[in-house]
Biotite code that builds the C-alpha atoms (Angstrom):
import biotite.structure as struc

atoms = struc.array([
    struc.Atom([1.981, 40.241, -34.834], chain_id="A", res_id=1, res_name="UNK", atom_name="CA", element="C"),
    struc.Atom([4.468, 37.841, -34.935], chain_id="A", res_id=2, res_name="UNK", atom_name="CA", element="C"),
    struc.Atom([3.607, 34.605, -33.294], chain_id="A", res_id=3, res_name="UNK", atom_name="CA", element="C"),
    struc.Atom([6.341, 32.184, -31.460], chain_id="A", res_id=4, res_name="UNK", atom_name="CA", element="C"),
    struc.Atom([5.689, 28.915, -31.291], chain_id="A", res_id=5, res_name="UNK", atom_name="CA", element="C"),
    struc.Atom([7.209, 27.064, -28.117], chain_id="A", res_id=6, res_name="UNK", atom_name="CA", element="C"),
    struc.Atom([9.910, 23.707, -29.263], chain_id="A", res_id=7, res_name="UNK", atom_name="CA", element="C"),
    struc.Atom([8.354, 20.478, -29.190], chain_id="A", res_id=8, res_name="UNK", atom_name="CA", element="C"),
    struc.Atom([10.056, 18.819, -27.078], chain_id="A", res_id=9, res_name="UNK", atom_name="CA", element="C"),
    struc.Atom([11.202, 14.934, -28.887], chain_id="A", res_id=10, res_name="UNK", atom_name="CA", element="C"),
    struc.Atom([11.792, 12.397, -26.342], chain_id="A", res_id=11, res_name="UNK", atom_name="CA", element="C"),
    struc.Atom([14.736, 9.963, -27.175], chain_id="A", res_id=12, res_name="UNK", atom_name="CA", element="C"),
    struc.Atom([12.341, 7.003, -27.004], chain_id="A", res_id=13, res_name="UNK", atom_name="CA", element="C"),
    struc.Atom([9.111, 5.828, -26.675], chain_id="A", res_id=14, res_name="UNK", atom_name="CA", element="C"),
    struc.Atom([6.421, 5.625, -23.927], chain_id="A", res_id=15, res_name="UNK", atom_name="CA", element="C"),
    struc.Atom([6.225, 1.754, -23.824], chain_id="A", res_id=16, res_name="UNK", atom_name="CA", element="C"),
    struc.Atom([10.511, 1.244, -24.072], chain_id="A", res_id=17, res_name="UNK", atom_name="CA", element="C"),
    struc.Atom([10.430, 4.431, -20.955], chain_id="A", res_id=18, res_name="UNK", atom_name="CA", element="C"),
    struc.Atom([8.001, 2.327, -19.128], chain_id="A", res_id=19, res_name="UNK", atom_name="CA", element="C"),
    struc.Atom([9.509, -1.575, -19.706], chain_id="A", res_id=20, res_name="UNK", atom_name="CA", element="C"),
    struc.Atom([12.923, 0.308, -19.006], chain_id="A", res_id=21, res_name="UNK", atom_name="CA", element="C"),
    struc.Atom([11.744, 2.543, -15.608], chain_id="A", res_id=22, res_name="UNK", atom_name="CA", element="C"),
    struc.Atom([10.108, -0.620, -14.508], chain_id="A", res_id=23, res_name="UNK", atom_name="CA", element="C"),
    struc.Atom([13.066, -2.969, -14.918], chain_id="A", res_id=24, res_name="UNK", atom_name="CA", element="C"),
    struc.Atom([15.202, -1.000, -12.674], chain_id="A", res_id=25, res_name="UNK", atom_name="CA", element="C"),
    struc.Atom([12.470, 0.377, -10.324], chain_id="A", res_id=26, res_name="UNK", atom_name="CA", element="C"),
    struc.Atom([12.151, -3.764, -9.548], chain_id="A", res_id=27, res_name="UNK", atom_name="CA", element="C"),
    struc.Atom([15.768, -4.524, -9.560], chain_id="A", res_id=28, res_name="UNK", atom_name="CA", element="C"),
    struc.Atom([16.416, -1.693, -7.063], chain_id="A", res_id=29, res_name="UNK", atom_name="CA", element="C"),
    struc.Atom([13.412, -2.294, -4.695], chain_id="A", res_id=30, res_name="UNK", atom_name="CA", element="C"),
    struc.Atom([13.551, -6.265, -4.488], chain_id="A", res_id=31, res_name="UNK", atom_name="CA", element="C"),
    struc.Atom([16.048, -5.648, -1.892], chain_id="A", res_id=32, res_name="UNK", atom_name="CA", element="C"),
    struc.Atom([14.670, -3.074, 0.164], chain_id="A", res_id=33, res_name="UNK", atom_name="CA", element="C"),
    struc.Atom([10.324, -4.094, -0.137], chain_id="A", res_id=34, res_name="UNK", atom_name="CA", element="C"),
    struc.Atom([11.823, -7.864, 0.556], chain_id="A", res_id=35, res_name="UNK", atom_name="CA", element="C"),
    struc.Atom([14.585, -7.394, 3.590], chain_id="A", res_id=36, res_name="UNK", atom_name="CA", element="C"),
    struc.Atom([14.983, -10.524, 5.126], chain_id="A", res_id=37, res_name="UNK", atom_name="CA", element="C"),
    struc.Atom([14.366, -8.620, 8.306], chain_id="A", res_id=38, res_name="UNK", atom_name="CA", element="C"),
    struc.Atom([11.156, -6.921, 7.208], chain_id="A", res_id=39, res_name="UNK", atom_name="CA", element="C"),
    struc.Atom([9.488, -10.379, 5.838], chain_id="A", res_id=40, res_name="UNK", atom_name="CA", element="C"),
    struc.Atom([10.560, -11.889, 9.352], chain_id="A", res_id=41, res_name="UNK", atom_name="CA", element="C"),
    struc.Atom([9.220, -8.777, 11.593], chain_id="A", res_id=42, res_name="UNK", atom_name="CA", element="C"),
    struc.Atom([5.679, -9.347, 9.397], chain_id="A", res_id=43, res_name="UNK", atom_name="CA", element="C"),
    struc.Atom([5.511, -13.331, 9.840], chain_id="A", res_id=44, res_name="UNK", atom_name="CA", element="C"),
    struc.Atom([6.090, -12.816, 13.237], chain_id="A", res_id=45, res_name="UNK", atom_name="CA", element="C"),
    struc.Atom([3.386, -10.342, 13.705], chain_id="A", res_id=46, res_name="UNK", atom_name="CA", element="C"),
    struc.Atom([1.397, -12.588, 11.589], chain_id="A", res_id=47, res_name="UNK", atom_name="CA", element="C"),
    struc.Atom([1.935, -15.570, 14.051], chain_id="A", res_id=48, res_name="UNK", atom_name="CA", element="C"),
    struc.Atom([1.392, -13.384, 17.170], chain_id="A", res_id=49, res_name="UNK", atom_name="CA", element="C"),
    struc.Atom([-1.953, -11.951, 15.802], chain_id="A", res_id=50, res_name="UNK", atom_name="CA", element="C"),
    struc.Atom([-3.252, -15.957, 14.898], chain_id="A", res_id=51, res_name="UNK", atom_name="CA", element="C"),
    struc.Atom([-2.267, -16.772, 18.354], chain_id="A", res_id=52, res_name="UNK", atom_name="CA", element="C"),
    struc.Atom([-4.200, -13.759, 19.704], chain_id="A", res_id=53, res_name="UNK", atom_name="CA", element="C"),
    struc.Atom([-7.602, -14.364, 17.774], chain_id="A", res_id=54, res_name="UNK", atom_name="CA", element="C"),
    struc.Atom([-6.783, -18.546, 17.677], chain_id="A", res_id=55, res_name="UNK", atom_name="CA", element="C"),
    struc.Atom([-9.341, -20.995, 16.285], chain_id="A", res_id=56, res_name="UNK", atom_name="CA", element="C"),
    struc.Atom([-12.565, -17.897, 16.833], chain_id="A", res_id=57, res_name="UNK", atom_name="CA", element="C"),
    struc.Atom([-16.039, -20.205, 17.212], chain_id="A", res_id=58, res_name="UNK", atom_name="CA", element="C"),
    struc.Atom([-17.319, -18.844, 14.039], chain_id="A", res_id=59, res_name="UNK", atom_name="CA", element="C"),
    struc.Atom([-21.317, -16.901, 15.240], chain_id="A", res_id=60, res_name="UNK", atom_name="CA", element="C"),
    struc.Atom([-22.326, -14.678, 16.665], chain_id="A", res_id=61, res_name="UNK", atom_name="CA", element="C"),
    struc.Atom([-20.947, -14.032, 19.616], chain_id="A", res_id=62, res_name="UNK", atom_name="CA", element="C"),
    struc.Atom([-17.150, -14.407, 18.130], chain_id="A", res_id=63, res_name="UNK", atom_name="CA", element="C"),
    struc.Atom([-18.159, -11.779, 15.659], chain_id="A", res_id=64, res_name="UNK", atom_name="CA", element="C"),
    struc.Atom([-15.851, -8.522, 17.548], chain_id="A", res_id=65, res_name="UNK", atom_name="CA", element="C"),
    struc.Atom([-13.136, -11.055, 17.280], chain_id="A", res_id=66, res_name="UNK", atom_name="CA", element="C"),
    struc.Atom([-13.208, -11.516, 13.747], chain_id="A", res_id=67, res_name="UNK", atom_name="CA", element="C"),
    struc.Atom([-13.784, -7.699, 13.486], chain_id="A", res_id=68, res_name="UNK", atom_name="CA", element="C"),
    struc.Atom([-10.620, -7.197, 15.545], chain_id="A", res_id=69, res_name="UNK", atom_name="CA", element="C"),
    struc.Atom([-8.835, -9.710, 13.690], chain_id="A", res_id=70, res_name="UNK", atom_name="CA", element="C"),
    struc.Atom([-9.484, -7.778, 10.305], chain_id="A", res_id=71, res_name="UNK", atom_name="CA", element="C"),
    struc.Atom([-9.143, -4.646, 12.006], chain_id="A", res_id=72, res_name="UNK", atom_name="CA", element="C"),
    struc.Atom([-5.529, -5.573, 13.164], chain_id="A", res_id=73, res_name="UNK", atom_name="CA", element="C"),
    struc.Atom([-4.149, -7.074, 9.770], chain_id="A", res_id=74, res_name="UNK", atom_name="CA", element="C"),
    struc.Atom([-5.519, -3.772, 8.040], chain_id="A", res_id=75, res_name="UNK", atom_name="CA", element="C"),
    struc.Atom([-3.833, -1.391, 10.329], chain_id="A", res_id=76, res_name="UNK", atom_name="CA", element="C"),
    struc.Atom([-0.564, -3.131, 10.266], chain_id="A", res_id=77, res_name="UNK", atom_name="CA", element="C"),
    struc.Atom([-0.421, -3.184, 6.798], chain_id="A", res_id=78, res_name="UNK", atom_name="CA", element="C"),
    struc.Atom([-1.940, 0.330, 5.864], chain_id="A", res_id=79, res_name="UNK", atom_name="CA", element="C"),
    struc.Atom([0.666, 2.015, 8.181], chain_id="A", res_id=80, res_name="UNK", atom_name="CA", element="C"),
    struc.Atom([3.680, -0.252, 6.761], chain_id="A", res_id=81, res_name="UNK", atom_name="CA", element="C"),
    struc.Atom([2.997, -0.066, 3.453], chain_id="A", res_id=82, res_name="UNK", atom_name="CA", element="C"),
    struc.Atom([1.977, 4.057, 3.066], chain_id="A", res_id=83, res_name="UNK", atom_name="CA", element="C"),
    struc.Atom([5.148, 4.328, 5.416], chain_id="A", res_id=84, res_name="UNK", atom_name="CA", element="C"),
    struc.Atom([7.205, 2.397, 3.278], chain_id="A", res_id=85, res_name="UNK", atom_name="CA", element="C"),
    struc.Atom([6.274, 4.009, 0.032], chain_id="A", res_id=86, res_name="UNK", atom_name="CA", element="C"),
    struc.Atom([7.103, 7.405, 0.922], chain_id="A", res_id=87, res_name="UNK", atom_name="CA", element="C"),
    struc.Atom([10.014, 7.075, 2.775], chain_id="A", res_id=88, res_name="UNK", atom_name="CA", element="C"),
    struc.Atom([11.411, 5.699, -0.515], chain_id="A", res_id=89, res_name="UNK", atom_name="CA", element="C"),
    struc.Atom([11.021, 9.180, -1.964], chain_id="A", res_id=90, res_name="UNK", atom_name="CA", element="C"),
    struc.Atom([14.082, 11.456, -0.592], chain_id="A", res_id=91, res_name="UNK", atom_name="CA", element="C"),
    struc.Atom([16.899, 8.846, -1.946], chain_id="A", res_id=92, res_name="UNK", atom_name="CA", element="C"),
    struc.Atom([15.253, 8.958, -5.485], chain_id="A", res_id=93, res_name="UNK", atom_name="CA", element="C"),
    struc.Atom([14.107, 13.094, -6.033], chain_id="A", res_id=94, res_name="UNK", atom_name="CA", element="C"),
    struc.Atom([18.061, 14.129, -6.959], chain_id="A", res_id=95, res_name="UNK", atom_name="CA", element="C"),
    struc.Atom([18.543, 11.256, -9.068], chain_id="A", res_id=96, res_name="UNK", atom_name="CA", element="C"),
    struc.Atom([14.942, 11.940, -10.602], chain_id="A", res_id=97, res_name="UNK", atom_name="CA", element="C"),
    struc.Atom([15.444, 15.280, -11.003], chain_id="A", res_id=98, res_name="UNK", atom_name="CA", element="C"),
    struc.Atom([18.348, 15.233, -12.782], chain_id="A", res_id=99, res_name="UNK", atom_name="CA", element="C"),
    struc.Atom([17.423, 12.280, -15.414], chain_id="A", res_id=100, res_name="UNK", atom_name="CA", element="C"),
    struc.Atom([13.968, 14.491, -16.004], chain_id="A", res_id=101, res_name="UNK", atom_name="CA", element="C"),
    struc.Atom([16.512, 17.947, -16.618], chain_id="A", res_id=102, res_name="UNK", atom_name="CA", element="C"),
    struc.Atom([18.352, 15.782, -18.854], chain_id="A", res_id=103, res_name="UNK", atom_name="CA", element="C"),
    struc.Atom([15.093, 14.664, -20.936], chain_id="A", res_id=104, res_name="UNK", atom_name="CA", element="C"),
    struc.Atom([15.801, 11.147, -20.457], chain_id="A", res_id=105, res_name="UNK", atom_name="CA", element="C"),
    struc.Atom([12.092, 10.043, -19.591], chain_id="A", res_id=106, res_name="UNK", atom_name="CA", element="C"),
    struc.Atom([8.385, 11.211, -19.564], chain_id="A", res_id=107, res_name="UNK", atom_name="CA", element="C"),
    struc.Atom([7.576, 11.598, -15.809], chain_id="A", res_id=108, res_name="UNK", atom_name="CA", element="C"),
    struc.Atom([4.273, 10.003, -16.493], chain_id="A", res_id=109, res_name="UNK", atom_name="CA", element="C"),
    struc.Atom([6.526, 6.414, -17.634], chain_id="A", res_id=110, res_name="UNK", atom_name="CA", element="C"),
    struc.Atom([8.357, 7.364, -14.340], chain_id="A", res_id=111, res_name="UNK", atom_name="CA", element="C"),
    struc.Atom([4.985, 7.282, -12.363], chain_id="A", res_id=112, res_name="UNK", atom_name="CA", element="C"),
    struc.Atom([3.549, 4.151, -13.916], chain_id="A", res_id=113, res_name="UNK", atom_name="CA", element="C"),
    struc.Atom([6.961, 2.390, -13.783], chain_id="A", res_id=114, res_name="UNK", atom_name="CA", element="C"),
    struc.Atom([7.153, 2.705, -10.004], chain_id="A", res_id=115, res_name="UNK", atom_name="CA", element="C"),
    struc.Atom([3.386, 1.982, -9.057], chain_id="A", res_id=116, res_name="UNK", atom_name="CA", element="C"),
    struc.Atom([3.761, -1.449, -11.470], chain_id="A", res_id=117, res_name="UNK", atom_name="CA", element="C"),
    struc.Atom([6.727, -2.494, -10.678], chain_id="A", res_id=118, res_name="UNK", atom_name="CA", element="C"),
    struc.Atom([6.541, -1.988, -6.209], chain_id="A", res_id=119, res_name="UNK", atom_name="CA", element="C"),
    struc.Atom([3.077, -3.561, -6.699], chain_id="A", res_id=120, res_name="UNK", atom_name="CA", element="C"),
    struc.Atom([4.211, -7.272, -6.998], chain_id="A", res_id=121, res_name="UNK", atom_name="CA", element="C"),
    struc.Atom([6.753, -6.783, -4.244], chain_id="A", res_id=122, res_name="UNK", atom_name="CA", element="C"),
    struc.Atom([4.222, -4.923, -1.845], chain_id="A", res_id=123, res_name="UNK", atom_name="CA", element="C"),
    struc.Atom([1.866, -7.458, -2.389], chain_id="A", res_id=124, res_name="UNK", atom_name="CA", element="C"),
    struc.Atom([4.172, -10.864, -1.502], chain_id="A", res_id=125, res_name="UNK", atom_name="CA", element="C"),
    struc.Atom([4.440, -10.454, 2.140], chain_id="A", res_id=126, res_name="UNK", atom_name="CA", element="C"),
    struc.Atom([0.729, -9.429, 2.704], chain_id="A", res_id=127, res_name="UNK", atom_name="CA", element="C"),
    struc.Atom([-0.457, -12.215, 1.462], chain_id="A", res_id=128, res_name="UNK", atom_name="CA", element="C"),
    struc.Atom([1.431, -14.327, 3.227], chain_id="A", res_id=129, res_name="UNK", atom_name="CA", element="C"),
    struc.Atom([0.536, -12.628, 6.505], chain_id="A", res_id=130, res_name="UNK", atom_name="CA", element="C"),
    struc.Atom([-2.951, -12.760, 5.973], chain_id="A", res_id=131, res_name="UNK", atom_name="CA", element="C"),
    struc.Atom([-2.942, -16.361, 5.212], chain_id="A", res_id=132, res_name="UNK", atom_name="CA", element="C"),
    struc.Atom([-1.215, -16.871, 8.177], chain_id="A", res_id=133, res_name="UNK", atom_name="CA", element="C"),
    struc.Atom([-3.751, -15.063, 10.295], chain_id="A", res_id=134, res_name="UNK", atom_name="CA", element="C"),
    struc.Atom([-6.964, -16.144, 8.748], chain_id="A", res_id=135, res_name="UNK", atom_name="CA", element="C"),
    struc.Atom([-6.532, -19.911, 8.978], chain_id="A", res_id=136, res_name="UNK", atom_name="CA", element="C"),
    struc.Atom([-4.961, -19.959, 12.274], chain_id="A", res_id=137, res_name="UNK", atom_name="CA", element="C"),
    struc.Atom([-7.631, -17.497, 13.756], chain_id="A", res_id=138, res_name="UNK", atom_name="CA", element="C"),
    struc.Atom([-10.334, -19.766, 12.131], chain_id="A", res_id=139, res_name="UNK", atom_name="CA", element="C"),
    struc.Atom([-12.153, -16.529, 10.620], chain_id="A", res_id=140, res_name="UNK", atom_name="CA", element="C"),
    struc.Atom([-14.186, -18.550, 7.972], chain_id="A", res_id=141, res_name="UNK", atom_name="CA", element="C"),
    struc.Atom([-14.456, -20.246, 4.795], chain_id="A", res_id=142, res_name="UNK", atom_name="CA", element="C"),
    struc.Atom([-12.340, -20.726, 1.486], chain_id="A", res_id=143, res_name="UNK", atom_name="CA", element="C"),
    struc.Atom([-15.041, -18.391, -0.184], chain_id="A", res_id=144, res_name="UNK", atom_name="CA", element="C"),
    struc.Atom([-14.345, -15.590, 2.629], chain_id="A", res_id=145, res_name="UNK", atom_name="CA", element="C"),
    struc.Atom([-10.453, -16.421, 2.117], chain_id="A", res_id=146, res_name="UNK", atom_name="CA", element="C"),
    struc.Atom([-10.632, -15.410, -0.965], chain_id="A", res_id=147, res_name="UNK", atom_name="CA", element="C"),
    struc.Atom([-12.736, -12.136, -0.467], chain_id="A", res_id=148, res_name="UNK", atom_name="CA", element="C"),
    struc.Atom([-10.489, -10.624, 2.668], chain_id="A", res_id=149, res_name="UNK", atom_name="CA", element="C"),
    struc.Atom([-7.676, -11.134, 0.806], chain_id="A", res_id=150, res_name="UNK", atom_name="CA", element="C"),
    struc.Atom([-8.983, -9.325, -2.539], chain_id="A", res_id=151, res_name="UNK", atom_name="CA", element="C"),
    struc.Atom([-9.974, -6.410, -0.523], chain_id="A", res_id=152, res_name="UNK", atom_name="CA", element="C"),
    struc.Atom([-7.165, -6.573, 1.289], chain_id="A", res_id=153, res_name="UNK", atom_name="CA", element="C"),
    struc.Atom([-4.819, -6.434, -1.487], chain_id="A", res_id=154, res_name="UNK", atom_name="CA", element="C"),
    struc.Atom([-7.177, -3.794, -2.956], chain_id="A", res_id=155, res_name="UNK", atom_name="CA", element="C"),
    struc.Atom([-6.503, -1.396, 0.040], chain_id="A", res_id=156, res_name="UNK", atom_name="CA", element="C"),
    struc.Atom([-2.883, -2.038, 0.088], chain_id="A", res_id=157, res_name="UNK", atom_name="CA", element="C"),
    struc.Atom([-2.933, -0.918, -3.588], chain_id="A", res_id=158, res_name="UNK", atom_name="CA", element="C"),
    struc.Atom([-4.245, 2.038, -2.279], chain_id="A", res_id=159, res_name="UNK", atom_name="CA", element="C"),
    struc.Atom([-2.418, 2.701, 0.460], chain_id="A", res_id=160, res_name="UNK", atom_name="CA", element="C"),
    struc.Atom([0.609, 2.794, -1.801], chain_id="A", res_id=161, res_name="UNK", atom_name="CA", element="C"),
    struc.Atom([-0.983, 4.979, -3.857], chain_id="A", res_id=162, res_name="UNK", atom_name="CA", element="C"),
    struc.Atom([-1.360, 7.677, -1.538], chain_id="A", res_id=163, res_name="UNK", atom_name="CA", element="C"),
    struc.Atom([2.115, 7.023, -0.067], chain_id="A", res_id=164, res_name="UNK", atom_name="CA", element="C"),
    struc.Atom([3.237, 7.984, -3.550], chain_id="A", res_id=165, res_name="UNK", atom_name="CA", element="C"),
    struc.Atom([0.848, 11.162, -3.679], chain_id="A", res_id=166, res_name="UNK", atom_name="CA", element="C"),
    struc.Atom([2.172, 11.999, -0.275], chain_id="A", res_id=167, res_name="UNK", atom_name="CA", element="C"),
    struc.Atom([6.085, 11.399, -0.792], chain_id="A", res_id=168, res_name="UNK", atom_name="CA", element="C"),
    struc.Atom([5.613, 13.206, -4.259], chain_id="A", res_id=169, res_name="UNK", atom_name="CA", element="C"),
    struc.Atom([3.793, 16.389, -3.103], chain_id="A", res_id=170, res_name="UNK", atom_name="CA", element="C"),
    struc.Atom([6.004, 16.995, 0.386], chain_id="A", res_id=171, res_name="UNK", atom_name="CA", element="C"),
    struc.Atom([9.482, 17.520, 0.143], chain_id="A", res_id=172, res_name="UNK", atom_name="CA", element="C"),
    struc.Atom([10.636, 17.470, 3.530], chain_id="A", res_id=173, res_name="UNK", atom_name="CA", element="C"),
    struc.Atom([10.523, 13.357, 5.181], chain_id="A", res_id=174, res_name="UNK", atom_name="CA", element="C"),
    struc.Atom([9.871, 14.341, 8.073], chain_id="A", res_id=175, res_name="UNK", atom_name="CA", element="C"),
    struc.Atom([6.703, 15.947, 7.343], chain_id="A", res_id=176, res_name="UNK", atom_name="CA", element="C"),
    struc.Atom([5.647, 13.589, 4.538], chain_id="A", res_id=177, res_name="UNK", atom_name="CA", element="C"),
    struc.Atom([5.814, 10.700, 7.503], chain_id="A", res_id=178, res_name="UNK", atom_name="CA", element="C"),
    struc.Atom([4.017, 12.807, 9.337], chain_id="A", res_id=179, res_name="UNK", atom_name="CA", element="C"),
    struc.Atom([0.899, 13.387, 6.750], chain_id="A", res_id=180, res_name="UNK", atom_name="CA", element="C"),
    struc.Atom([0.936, 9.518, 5.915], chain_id="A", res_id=181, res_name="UNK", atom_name="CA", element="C"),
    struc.Atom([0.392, 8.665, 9.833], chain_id="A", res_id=182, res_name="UNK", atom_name="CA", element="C"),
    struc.Atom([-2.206, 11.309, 9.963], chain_id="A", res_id=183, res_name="UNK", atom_name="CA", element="C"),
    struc.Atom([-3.924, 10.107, 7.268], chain_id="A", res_id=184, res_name="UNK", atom_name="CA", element="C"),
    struc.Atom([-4.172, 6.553, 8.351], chain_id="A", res_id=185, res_name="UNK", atom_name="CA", element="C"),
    struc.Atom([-5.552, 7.722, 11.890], chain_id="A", res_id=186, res_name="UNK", atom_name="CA", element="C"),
    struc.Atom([-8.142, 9.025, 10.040], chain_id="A", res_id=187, res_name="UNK", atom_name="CA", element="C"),
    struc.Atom([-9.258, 6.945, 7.882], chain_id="A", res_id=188, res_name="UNK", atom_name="CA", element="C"),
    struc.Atom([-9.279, 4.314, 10.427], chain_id="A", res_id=189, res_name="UNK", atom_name="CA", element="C"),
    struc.Atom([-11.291, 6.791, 12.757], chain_id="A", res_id=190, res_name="UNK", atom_name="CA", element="C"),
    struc.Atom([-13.450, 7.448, 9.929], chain_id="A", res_id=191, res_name="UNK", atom_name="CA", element="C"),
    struc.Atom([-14.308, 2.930, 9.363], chain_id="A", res_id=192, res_name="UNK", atom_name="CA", element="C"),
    struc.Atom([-14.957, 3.299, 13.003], chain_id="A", res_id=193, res_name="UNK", atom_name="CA", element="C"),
    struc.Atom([-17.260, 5.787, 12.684], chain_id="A", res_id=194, res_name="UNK", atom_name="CA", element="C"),
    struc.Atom([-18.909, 4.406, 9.549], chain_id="A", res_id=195, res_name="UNK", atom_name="CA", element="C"),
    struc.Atom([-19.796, 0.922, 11.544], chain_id="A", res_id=196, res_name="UNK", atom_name="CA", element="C"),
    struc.Atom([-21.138, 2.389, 14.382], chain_id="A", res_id=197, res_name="UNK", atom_name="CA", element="C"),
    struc.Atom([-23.883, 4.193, 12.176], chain_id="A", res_id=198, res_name="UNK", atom_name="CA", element="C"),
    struc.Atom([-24.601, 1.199, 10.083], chain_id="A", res_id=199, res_name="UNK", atom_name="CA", element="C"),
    struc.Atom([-24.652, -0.826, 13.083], chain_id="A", res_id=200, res_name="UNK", atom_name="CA", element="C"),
    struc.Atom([-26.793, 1.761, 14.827], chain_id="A", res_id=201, res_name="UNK", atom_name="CA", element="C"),
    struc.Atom([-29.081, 1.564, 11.640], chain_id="A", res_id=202, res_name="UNK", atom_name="CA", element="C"),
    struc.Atom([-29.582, -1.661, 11.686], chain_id="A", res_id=203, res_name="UNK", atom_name="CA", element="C"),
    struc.Atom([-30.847, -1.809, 15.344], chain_id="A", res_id=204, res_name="UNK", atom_name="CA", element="C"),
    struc.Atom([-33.285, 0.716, 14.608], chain_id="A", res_id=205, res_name="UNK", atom_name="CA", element="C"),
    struc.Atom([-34.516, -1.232, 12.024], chain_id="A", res_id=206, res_name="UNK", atom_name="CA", element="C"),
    struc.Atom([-34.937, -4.487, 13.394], chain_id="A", res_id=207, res_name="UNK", atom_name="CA", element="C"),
])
């Protein structure tokens, strides 16, 4: 029995020159769109209006559903912009992608790890920004808790993006993958909700 072994396929170059490549132009071509002069405005603004909303919070007790909404309002703006964002990105760049992968040009794997790497830095510019803005001018605490909501923050928009990539990957049609990513955020933020009403509950029965 004669046994046929399959051609290796022999990619032109390297993982790491794919990758520093892939992420080069990934950054050059996104700068413009992740950083629109109109986009940065639309978030400082919201920023602004959400400090004025929760403004200078007496940090105890009593203030603590207005920190709560405060956090609650930078994390749905920002999970719903950036898993929007990410895969309505996807459509313009699945010909283009499709043809450089027929071609052999590039491991899809550099592809993947180009575009997560290289969107990160740009994603994560504006946030931080906003939630500076909010969190001093709301008065939600501390340097120390500064620097916490804003790691988890950044944390969950890494996320977020992450899933707008699975999303915009997996579903062809725009229409529908918008659709999923909205879906998706409703529930997860139904799902927090959930979550702190139990632990909350908890906690009264055990005090």
């Amino acid at each position: 029995m004669e046994i046929v072994q399959k051609p290796y396929h022999v990619w032109p170059t390297s993982f790491w020159i794919q990758y520093r490549m892939l992420t080069w132009r990934q950054f050059k071509q996104s700068k413009g769109t992740i950083l629109d002069h109109y986009e940065v405005i639309s978030a400082l603004i919201m920023a602004v209006v959400g400090g004025l909303i929760y403004f200078q919070t007496e940090y105890s007790y009593r203030t603590l559903r207005d920190k709560m909404g405060t956090i609650f309002y930078c994390a749905s703006f920002w999970g719903f912009n950036v898993i929007l964002g990410t895969i309505s990105k996807f459509p313009a760049e699945r010909v283009v992608i499709r043809k450089e992968r027929e071609a052999g040009a590039y491991r899809l794997s550099a592809y993947y790890a180009a575009r997560i790497t290289s969107d990160l830095p740009l994603v994560l510019i504006v946030p931080v920004l906003f939630y500076s803005i909010v969190f001093w001018m709301s008065a939600i605490g501390d340097g120390t808790l500064f620097v916490i909501i804003l790691g988890v923050n950044i944390l969950f928009c890494a996320v977020v993006q992450s899933i707008g990539h699975v999303i915009g990957s997996a579903i062809e049609n725009l229409n529908h993958s918008l659709t999923t990513g909205r879906s998706y955020m409703i529930f997860s933020i139904a799902l927090c909700a959930i979550q702190h009403r139990m632990i909350c509950f908890l906690h009264v029965v055990e005090t």
